[in-house]
C-alpha atoms as one frame of an Amber mdcrd trajectory, in Angstrom:
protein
 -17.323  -6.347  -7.535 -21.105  -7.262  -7.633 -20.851 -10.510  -5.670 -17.950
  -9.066  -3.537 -20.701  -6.113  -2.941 -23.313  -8.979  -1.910 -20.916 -10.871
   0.626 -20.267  -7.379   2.354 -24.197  -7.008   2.494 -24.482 -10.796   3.617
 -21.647 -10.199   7.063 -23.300  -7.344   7.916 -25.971  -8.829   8.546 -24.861
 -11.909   9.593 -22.255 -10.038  12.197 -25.252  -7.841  13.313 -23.509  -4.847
  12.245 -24.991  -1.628  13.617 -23.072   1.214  12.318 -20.861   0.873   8.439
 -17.945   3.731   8.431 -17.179   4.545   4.799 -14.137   6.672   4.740 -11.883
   8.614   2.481  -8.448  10.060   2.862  -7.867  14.465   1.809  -4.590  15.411
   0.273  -2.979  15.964   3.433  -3.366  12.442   4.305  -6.019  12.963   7.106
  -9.251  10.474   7.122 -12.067  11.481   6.890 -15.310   9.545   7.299 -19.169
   9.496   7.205 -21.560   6.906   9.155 -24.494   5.132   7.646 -26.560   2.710
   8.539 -26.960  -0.912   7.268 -30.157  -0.226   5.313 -28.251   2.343   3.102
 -25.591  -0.375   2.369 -27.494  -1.060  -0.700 -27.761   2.335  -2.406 -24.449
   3.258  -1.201 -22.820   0.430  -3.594 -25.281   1.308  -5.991 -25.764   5.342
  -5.907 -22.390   6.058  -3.779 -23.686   8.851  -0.761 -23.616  12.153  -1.320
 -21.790  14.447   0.681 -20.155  18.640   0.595 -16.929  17.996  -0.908 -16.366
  21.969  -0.665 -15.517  21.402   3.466 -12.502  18.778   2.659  -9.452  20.538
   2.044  -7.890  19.894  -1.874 -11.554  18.209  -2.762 -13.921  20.876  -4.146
 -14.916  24.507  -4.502 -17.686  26.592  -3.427 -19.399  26.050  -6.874 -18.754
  21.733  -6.891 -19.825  21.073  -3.855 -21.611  17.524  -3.862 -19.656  14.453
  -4.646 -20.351  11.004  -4.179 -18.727   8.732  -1.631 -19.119   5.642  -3.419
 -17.365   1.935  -1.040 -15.100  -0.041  -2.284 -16.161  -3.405  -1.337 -13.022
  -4.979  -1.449 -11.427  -2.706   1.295 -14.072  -3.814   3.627 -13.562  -4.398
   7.194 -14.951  -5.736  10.482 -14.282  -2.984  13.253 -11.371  -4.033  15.781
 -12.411  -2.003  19.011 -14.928  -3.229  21.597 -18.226  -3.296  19.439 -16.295
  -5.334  16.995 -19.440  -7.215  15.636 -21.711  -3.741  15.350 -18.877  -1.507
  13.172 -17.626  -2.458  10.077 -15.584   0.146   7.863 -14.666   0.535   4.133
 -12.541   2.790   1.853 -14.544   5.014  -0.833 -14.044   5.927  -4.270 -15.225
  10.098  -4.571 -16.932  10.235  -7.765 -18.944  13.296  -8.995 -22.509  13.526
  -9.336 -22.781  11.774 -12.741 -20.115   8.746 -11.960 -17.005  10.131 -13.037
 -13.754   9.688 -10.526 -13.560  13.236  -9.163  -9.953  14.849  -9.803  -9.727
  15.930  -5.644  -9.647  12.164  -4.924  -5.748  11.387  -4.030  -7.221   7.229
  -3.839  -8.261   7.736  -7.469  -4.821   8.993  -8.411  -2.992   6.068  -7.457
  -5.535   4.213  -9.207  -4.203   6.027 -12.371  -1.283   4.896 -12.010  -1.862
   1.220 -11.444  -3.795   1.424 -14.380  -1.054   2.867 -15.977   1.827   0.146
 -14.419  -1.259  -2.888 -15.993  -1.146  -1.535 -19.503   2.640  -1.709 -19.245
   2.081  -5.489 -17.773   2.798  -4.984 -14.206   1.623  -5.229 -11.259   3.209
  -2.852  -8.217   3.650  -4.323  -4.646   5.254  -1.878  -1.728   6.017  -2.572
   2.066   5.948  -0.233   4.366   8.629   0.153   7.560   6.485   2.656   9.643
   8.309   4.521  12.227   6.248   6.343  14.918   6.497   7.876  18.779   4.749
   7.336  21.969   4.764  10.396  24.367   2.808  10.957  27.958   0.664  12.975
  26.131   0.215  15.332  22.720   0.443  19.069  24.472   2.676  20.876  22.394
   3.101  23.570  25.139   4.595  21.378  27.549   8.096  19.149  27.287   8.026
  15.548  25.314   8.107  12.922  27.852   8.913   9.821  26.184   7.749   6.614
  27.897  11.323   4.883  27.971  14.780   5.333  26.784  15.208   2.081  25.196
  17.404   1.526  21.590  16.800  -1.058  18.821  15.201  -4.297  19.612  15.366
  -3.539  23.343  13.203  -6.188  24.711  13.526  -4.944  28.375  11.964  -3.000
  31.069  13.306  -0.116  29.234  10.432  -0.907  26.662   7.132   0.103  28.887
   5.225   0.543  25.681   5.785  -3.396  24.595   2.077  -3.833  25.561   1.037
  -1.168  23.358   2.674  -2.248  20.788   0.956  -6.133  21.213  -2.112  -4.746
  21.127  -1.555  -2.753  18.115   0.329  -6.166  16.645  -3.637  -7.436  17.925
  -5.889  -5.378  16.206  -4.261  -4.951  12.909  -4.054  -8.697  12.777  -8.028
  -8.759  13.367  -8.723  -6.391  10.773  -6.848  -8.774   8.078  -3.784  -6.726
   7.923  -0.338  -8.229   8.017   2.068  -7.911   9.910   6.083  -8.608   9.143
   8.578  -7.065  11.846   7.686  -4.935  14.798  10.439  -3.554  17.184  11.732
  -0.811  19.409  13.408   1.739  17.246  16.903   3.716  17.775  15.466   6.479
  19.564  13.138   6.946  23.157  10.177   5.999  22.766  10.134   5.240  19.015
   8.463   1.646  17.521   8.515   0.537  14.156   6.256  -2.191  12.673   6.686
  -3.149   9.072   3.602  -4.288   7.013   4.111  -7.451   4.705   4.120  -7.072
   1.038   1.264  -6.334  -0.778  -0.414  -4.469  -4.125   0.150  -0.702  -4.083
  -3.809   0.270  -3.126  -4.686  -2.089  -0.885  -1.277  -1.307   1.277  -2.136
   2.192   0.916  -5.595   1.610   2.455  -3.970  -0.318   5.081  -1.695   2.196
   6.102  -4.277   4.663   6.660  -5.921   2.453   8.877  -2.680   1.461  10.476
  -2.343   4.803  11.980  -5.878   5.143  12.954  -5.357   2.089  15.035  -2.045
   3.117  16.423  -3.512   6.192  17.474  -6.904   4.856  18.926  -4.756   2.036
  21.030  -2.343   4.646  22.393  -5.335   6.827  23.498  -6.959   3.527  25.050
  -3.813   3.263  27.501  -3.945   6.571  28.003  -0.616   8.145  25.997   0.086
   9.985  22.679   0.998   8.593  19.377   2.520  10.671  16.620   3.872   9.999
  13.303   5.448  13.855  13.105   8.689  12.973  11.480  11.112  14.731  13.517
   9.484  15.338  17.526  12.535  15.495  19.380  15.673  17.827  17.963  18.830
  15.909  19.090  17.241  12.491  17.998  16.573  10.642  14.453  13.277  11.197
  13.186  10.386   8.506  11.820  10.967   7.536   8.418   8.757   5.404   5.687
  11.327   3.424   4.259   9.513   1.609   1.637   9.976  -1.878   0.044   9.354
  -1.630  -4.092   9.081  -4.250  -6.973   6.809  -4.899  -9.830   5.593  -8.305
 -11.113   4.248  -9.730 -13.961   1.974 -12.411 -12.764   3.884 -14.758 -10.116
   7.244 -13.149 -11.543   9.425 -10.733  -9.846  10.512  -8.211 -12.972  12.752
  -6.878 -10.508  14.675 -10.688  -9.865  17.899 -11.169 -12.115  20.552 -13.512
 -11.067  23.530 -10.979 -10.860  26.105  -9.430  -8.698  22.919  -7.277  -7.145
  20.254  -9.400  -8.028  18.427  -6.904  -9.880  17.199  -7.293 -13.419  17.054
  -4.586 -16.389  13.827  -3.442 -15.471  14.778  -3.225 -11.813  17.622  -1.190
 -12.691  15.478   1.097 -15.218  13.024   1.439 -12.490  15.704   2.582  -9.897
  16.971   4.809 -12.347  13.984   6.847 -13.045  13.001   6.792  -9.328  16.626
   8.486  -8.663  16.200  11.004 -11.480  12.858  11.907 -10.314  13.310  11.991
  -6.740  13.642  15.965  -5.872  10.680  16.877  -8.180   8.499  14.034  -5.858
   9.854  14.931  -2.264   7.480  17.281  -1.687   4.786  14.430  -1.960   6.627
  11.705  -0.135   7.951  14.209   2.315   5.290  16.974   2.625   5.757  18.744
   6.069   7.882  22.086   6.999   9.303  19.379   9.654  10.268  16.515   7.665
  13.043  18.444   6.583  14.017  18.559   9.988  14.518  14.783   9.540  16.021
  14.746   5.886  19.926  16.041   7.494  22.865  14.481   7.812  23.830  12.473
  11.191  20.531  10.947  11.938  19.934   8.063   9.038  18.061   9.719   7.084
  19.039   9.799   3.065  20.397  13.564   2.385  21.749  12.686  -1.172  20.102
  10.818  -4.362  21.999   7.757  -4.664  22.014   3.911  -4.165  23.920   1.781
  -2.546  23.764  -2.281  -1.317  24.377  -2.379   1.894  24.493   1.795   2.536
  22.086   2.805   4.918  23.342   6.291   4.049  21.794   6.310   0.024  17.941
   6.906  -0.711  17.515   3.766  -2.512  19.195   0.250  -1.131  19.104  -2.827
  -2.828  18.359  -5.220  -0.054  19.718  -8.596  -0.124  17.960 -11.760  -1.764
  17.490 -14.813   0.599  18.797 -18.217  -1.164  16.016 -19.458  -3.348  13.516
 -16.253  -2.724  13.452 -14.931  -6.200  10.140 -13.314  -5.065  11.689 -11.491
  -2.873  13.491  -9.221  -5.078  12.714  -4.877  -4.347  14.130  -1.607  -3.682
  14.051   0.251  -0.290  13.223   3.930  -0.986  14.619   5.384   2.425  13.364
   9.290   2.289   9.318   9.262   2.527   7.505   9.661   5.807   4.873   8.430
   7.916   3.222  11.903   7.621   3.037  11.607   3.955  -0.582  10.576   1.966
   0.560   7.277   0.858  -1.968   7.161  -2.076   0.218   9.956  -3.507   3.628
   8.669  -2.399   3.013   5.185  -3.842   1.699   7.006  -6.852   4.810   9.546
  -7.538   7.363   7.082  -6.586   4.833   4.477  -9.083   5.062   6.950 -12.128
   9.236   7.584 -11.645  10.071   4.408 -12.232   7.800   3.565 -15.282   9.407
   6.596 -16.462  12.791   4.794 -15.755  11.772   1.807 -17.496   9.775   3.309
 -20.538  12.740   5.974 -21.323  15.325   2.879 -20.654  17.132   5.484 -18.018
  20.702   4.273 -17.620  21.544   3.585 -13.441  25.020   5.306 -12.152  26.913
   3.833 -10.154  26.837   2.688  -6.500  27.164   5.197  -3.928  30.385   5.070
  -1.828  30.148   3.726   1.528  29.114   6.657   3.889  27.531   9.697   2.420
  27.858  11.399   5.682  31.061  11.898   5.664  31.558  13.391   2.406  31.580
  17.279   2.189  29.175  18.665  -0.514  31.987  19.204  -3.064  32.740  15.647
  -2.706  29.036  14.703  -3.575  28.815  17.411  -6.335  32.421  15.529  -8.250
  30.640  12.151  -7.333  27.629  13.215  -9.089  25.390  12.796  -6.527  22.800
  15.619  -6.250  21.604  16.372  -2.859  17.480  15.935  -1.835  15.253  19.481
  -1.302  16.324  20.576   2.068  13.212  22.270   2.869   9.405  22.289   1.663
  10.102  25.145   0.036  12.996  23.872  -1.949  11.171  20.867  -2.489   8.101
  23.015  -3.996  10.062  24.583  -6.459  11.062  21.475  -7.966   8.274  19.859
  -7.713   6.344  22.526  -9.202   8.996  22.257 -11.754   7.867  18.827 -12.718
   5.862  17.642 -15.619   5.657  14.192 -14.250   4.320  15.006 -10.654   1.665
  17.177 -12.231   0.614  14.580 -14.875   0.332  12.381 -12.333  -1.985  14.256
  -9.440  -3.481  15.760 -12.316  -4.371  19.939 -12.370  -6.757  20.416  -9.180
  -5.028  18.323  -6.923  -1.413  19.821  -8.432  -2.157  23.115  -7.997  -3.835
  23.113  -4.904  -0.959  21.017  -2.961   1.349  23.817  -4.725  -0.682  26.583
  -3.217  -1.769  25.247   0.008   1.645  23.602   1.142   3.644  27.523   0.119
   1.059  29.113   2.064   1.840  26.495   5.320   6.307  26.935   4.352   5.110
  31.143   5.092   3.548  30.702   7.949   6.579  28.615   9.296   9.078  31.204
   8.225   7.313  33.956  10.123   7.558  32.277  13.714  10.136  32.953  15.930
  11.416  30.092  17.452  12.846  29.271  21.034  16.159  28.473  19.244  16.293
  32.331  18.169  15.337  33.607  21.347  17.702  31.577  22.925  20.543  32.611
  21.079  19.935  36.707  20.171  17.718  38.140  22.812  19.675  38.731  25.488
  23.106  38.630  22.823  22.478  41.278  20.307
């Protein structure tokens, strides 16, 4: 870390860097950031920065308010807008005031976990699909106006926003992060663009900053980016489907050469992240409207189950390519792009070490369209159905003594807390949808 520290130091200077952005992510998943300047490089790796941790939601109270911002020089990147060679930008560590990681920190939890997946002898790599909406603009008091109707892969002049997306493709590329797919999704207006394999916390990082740049390019042209999970009512929202394995060294644990290609510890692992997944929706999917998404009729997973080829089931086992061992994973279909992906990773992390640890026994593969079958037919098929709302999903997850090990007391409680207080305020709103239908009627 020392000489990674000192080559940092060395291209900021070299690169004539004017401004360094250290930033840090709060339990709802927002950034947050402070600016120094070069000269305090030094002391920042050294002391960390000191800043009021009591004015970032989930991080401290009144009575702890300083904490220490402290860089991680490994996350550190050269600036992709304009002034390219004056900003450079890096991901923090919050300690407290005498070095110890600070329990508000949601980076530091998923940490934790790694930590937790080494001592076991793995190492956990995700991919992301991120799903995400361009409109005309981001008043909510005014209609959605999505810039074209165009459908998957429409490569067209349906697909106005193709230049957005380059540029996106652009910058992302420039700040080191890779790329795999990028596409028009189902609905108007909707884009996808799936990041290529890679540890847990630096993908995590890297999606933070993914939607800081989708946002900033979006603005630059003059339009609206969102990563709501459910904007428009009568289309499918934006999902996180996201690509898990664990590896020990260059090996896929997850590889077996079978009728699913999946090996004893990919199966344990699948099994625990199944039997965990209602007490962990609330993390992955932690909005009043991404259960707006999580229905039936609009791809989204409604029931915990896996499947091969099922787009319907939470977890699919994609195929293998010939001679890709590597390759092996699990697609966990239900998170969003709303979600704080230090947290996600780390939930859906600790389920399947549970899985693997407790040698949790997989049931069998889903049938081949959950959408069609009525809830009786799921409840004799065994399959239980996902929280249907954030309030459902907070009583299991408050339930849980995995999700709370795992986010640890402060940061459990306070997500408990914060999130019922944001379901109440939701459920006393009266919506167009009731006006519509009772005003004038009853």
């Amino acid at each position: 870390m020392e000489r990674q520290a000192d080559y940092v130091m060395r291209k900021v200077e070299d690169r004539g860097v004017r401004l360094v952005r250290l930033m840090f992510t709060d339990v709802h998943g927002q950034l947050k950031s402070l600016n120094i300047s070069p000269a305090e490089l030094e002391t920042a790796f050294e002391e960390g920065m000191f800043f009021d941790g009591s004015s970032i939601d989930g991080f401290s109270r009144v009575a702890e308010q300083d904490v220490l911002a402290v860089p991680d020089a490994e996350s550190f990147q050269l600036d992709a807008s304009k002034d390219a060679e004056r900003i450079a930008s890096m991901f923090c560590n919050i300690e407290t005031a005498d070095g110890a990681p600070f329990e508000g920190d949601t980076r530091q939890v998923l940490r934790r976990q790694l930590d937790a997946a080494r001592d076991m002898g793995f190492e956990f790599f995700v991919a992301p699909e991120l799903e995400y909406f361009l409109f005309a603009d981001g008043d909510p008091s005014t209609p959605l106006e999505p810039l074209d109707q165009g459908s998957y892969f429409d490569l067209t002049t349906a697909d106005v926003a193709s230049s957005i997306r380059r540029r996106t493709l652009q910058s992302l590329e420039h700040l080191g992060i890779s790329v795999e797919y990028s596409f028009h999704e189902d609905a108007p207006s909707q884009h996808e663009i799936d990041l290529r394999y890679t540890e847990a916390l630096t993908m995590a990082d890297s999606v933070m900053t993914f939607r800081l740049i989708v946002k900033e390019i979006a603005a630059e042209h003059g339009v609206h980016a969102t990563f709501m999970p459910k904007p428009m009512a009568n289309e499918q929202g934006s999902g996180m489907h996201t690509h898990l394995s664990l590896f020990r060294g260059d090996e896929n644990a997850f590889y077996a050469n079978d009728e699913i290609g999946l090996s004893a510890i990919g199966r344990q692992f699948m099994a625990g992240l199944l039997h965990h997944a209602p007490e962990i929706t609330a993390v992955t999917n932690q909005l009043v409207n991404s259960y707006k998404r999580l229905i039936p009729g609009f791809e989204a997973p409604v029931t915990v189950s896996w499947a091969r080829s099922n787009r319907s089931a939470l977890v699919r086992v994609p195929s293998i390519k010939r001679g890709k061992s590597d390759s092996a994973r699990i697609e966990y279909r239900s998170p969003d792009p709303a979600c704080n992906p230090y947290l996600a990773f780390a939930v859906m992390l600790a389920a399947g070490l549970e899985g693997i640890k407790n040698q949790y026994v997989l049931g069998p593969e889903a049938p081949a369209d959950l959408f069609k079958m009525s809830p009786s037919e799921m409840a004799e098929g065994g399959h239980e159905q996902l929280p249907n709302s954030l309030a459902n999903a907070l009583d299991r997850m408050e339930e849980s003594d995995l999700v709370k090990s795992v986010l640890g007391d402060h940061l459990f409680g306070w997500f408990i807390t914060n999130k019922r207080r944001e379901f109440f305020e939701y459920t006393t709103q009266v919506s167009q949808f009731e006006l519509d239908r009772y005003l004038r009627n009853i």
